[in-house]
C-alpha positions as CSV (number, residue, x, y, z in Angstrom):
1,X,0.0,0.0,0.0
2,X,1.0,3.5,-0.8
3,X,-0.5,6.3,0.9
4,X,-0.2,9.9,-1.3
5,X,-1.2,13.0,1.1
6,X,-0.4,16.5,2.2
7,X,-0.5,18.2,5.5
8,X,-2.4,21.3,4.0
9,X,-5.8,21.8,3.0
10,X,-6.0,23.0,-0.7
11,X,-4.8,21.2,-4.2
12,X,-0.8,20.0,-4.1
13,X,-1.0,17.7,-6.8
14,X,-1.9,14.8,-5.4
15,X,-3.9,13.7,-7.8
16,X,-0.9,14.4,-11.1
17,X,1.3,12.0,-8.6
18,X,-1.0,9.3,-8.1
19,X,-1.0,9.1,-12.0
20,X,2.7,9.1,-11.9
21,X,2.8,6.5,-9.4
22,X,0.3,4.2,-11.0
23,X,1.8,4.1,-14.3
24,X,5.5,4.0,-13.2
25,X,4.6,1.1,-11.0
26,X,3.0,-0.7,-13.7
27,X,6.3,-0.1,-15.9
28,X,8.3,-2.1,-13.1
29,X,6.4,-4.7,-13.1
30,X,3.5,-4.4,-10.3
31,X,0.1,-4.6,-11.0
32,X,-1.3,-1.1,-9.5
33,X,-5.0,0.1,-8.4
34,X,-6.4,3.5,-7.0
35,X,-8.5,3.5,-3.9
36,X,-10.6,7.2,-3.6
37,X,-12.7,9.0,-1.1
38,X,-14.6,9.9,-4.5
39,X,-14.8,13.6,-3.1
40,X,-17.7,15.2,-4.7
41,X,-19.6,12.1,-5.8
42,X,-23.0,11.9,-4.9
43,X,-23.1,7.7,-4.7
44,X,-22.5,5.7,-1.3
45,X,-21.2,2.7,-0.7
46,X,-17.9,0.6,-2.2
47,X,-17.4,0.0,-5.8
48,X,-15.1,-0.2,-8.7
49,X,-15.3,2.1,-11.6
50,X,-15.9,1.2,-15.3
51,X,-15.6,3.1,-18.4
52,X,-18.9,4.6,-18.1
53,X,-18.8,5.9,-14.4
54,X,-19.9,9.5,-14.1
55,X,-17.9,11.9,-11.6
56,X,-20.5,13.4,-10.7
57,X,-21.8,10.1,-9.0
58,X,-18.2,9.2,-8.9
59,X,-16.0,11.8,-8.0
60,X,-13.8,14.1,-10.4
61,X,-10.7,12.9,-9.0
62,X,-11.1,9.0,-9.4
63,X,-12.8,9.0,-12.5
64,X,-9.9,11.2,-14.1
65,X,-7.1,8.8,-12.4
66,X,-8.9,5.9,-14.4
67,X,-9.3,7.8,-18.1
68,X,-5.3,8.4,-17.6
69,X,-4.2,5.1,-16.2
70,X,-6.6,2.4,-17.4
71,X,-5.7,1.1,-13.8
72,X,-8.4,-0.5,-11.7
73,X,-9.5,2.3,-9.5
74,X,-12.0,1.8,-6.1
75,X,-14.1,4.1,-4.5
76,X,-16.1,4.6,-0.8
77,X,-16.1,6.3,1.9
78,X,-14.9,2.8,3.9
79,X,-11.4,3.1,2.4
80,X,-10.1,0.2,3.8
81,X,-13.1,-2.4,2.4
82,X,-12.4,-0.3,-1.3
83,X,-9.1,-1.2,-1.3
84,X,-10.2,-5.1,-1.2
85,X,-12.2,-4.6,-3.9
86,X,-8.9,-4.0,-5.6
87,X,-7.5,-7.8,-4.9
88,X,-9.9,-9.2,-6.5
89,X,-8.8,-7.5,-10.2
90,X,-5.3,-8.6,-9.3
91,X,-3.8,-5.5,-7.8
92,X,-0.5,-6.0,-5.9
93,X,0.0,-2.7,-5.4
94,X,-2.6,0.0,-4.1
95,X,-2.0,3.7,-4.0
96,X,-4.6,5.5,-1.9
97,X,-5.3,9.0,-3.1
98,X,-5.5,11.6,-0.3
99,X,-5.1,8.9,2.1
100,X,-2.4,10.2,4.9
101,X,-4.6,11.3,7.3
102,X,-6.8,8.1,7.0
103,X,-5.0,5.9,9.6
104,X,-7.6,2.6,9.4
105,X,-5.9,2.3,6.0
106,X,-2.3,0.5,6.4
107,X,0.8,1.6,4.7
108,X,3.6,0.3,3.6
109,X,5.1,4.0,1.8
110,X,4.1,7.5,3.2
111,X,4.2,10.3,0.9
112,X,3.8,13.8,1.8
113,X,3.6,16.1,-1.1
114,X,4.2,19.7,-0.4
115,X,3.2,22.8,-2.4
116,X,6.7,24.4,-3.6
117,X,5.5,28.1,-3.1
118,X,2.7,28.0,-0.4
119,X,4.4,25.6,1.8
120,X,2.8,25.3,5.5
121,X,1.6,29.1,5.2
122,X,1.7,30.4,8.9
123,X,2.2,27.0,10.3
124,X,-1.0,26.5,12.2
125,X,-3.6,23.8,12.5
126,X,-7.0,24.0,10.8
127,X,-9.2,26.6,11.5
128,X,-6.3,29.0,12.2
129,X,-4.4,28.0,9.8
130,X,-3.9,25.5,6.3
131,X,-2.4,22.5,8.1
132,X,-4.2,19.0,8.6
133,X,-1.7,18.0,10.9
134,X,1.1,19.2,12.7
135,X,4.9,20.0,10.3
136,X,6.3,17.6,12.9
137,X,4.7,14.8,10.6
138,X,6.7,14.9,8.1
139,X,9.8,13.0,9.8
140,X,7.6,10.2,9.8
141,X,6.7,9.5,5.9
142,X,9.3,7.8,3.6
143,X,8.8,10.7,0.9
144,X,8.4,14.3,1.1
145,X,7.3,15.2,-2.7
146,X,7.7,19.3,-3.1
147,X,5.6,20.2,-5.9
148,X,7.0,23.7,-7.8
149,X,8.9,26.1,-5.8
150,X,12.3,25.1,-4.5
151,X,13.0,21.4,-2.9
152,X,14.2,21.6,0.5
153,X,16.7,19.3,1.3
154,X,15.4,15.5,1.7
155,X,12.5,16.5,-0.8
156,X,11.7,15.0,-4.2
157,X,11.6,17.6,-6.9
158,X,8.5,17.6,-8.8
159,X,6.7,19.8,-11.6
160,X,3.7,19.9,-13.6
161,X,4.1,19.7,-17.1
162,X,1.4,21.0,-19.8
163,X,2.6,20.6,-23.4
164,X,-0.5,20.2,-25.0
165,X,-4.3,20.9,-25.0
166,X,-7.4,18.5,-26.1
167,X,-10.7,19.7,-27.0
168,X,-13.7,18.2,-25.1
169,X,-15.7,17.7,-28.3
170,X,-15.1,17.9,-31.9
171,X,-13.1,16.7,-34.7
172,X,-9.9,18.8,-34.4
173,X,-7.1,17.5,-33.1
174,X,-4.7,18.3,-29.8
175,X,-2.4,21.5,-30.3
176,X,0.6,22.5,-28.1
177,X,-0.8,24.8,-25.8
178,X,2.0,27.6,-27.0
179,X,-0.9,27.7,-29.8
180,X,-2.7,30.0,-27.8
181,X,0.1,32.3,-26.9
182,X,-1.2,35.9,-27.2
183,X,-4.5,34.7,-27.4
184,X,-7.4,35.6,-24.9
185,X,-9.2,32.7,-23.4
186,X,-11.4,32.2,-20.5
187,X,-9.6,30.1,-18.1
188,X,-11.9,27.5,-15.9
189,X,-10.3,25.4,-12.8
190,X,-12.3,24.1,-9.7
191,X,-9.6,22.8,-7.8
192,X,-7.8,23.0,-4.9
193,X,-4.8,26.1,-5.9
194,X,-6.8,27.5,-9.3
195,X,-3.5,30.2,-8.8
196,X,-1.5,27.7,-10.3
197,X,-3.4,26.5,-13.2
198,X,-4.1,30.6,-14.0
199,X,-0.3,31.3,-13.6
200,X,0.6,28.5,-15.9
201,X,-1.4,29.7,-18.7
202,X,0.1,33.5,-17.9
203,X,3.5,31.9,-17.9
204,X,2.8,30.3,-21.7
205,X,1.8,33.7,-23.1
206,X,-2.5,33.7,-22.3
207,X,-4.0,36.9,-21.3
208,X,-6.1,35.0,-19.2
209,X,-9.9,35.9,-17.5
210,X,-10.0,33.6,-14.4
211,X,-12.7,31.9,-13.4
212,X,-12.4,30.2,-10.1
213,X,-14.5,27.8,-8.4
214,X,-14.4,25.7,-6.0
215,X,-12.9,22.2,-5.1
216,X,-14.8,19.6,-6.7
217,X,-17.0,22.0,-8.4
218,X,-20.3,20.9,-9.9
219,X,-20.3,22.4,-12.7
220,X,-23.9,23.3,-15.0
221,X,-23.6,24.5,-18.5
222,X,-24.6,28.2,-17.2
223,X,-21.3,28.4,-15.7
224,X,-19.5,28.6,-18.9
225,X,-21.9,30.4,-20.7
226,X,-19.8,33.2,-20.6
227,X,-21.3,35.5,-23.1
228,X,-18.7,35.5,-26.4
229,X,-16.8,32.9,-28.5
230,X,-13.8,33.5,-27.0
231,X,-12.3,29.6,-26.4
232,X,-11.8,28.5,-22.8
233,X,-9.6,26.4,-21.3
234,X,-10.1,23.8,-18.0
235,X,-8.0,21.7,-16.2
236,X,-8.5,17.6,-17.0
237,X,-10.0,17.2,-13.4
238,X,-13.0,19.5,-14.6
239,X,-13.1,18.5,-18.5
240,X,-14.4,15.2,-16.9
241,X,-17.5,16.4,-15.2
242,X,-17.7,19.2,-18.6
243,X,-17.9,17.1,-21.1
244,X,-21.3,15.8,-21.6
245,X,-22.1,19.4,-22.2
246,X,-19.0,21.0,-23.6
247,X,-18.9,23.3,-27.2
248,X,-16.5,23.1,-29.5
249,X,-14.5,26.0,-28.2
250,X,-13.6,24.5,-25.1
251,X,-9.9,22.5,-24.3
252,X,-8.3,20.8,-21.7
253,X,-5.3,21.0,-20.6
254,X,-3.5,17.4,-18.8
255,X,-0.6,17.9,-17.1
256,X,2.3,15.3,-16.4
257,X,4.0,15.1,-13.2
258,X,7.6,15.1,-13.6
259,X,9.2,14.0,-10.7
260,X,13.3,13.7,-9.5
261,X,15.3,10.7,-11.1
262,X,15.1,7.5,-8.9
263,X,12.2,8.2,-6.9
264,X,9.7,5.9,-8.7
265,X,12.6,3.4,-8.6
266,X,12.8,4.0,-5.2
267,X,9.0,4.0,-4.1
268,X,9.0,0.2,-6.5
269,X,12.4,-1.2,-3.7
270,X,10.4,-0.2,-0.6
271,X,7.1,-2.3,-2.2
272,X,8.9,-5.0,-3.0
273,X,10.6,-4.8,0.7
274,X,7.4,-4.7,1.9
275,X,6.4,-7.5,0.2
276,X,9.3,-10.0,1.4
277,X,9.0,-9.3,5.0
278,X,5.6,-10.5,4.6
279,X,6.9,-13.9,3.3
């Protein structure tokens, strides 16, 4: 079992690393799953996703992990019980997703990821301040993943990558996302740090009009009707829940974690530690 978290409330990029874990595990030879709270969802009760499962009954985050992975991905509230439903598709490795704080589930790799720039903010505990649990945690977990910003020493380097955009609908095809360099696009994201996916676009050359929402957003076609033909551009994690409804103008933009050399090497020895002391 690996369990991916954060200490801080808010988006990390948990969800970009769970991705990365689950197919670099599969290129070493495991046989990965995904077990999700299915934040957002609107079903109860354990399951397994197919092909056709709807985030909004699903959850955003799990249904995107499975469109990017093809990897058996389980969802409930009783995380541990989801996770069996795993073993019986032949998973021999699970990553939980947002899972660090969820202490019925055992562990066999802690991974803290860390954003880069906001860090702990003020160091305090929920209300007074962003942190889940105490900064003292982190000498505990095997990995400290620093998304963005600068690495501290001991943390994995990681960074987002966008290189391209899709459209949600249509016959056109995927163009680099420096296509829209000078353009002016509305820019969606309901997720945890919309900042970043804003200051990304900026960063390529967008004169962007931001339109944040919140976590796990539902979103209804009246909040992109935004009035002109201007095209607009989303993160994956909200394409999902957009796309039954989606125009022709409208693009998402996945984004690749891209993490240190040797740490998906590293996370694949601890597993397969794991597993022989269990023999």
């Amino acid at each position: 079992m690996v369990v991916v978290g954060n200490l801080t409330a808010g988006g990390t990029g948990k969800t970009p690393l769970t991705i990365a874990l689950a197919q670099g595990l599969r290129a070493r030879g495991f046989s990965p799953g995904v077990v999700s709270r299915g934040y957002g969802g609107s079903r109860r009760g354990n399951r397994l996703l197919d092909d056709g499962s709807d985030p909004r009954e699903e959850g955003d985050e799990p249904c995107l992990i499975r469109a990017r992975t093809g990897v058996p991905v389980a969802v409930g509230r009783d995380r541990p019980a989801a996770a069996r439903l795993l073993l019986t598709q032949g998973v021999d490795a699970v990553i939980a997703d947002d899972g660090l704080q969820h202490y019925r589930l055992a562990r066999d790799v802690e991974i803290c990821v860390i954003d880069g720039d906001r860090r702990f903010g003020n160091g305090r505990l929920l209300p007074a301040g962003p942190l889940r649990e105490p900064p003292a945690r982190l000498a505990t977990v095997d990995f400290r993943v620093c998304n963005g910003g600068s690495a501290a020493p001991g943390e994995v380097a990681m960074t987002l990558e966008a290189r391209y955009v899709e459209p949600l609908v249509g016959a056109e095809r995927p163009r680099p996302l420096a296509a829209f360099a000078g353009q002016r696009v509305h820019a969606v994201a309901g997720i945890g740090n919309p900042g970043r996916f804003f200051a990304g676009l900026r960063a390529a050359g967008i004169e962007v009009i931001a339109h944040p929402f919140p976590d796990h957003h539902a979103f209804a076609p009246a909040d992109l009707a935004f009035g002109d033909a201007l095209p607009v551009l989303m993160t994956e994690k909200d394409a999902v829940k957009c796309r039954p409804f989606a125009a022709p103008r409208w693009w998402s933009l996945p984004v690749d974690a891209k993490l240190a050399p040797g740490f998906l090497d590293a996370v694949a020895e601890r597993l397969r530690e794991a597993s022989r002391r269990r023999r």
